[in-house]
C-alpha positions in Angstrom: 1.5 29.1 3.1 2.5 25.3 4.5 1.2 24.4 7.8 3.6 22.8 10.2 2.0 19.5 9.8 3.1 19.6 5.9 6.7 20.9 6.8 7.0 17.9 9.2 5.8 15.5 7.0 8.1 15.8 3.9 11.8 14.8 4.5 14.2 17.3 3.7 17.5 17.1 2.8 20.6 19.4 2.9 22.6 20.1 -0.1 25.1 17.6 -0.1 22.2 14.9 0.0 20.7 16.6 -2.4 22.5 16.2 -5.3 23.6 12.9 -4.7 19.5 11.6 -4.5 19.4 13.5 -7.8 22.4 11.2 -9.3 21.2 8.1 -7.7 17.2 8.5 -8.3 17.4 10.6 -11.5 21.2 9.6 -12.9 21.4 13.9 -13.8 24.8 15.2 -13.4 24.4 17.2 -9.8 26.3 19.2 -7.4 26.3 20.7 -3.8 28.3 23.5 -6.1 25.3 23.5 -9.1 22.7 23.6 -6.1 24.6 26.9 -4.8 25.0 28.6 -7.9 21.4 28.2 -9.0 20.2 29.0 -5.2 22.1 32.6 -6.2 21.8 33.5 -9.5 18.8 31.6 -11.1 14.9 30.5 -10.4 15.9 27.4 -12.5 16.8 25.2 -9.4 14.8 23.1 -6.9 12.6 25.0 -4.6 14.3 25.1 -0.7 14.0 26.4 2.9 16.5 28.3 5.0 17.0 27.1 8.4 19.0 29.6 9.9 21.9 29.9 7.1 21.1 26.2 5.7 19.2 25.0 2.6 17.3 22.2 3.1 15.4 20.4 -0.4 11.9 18.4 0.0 12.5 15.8 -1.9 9.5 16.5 -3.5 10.7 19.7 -4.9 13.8 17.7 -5.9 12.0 15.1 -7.8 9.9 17.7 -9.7 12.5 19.3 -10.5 14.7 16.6 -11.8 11.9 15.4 -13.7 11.4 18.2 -15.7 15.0 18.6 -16.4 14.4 15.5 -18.8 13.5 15.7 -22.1 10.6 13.7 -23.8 10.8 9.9 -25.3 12.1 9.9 -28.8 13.5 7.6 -31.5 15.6 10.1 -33.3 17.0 13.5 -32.4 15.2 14.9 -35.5 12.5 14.6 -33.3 13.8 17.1 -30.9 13.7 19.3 -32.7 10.0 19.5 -33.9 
């Protein structure tokens, strides 16, 4: 379980924020409406908190996530396929 000390440390944002750090860090399609849906009916999103009825995203969690949402370096998409 996180202590409070690693809760405090890590900024966290809330959804809105969220998907706009993953179009401006990562340049992914992302939004507050993705974020939901995947927050209800998947395991595939980035890891959250509730605070009371509010999700709020380490950015951590966010980056992890984004990054493996991106595929390896290739020079052909023959490659992909491998």
């Amino acid at each position: 379980m996180d202590t409070k000390s690693e809760i405090e440390d890590e900024r966290h944002l809330r959804r809105m924020e969220a998907a706009k750090y993953i179009v401006e860090t990562y340049n992914l399609p992302c939004s507050p409406k993705t974020l939901a849906k995947l927050a209800c009916i998947s395991s595939e999103g980035p890891p959250f908190r509730l605070a009371g009825r509010f999700p709020l995203y380490p950015v951590s969690g966010l980056d992890a996530w984004a990054r493996g949402k991106i595929g390896p370096l290739v020079r052909s998409t023959s490659e992909v396929r491998r």
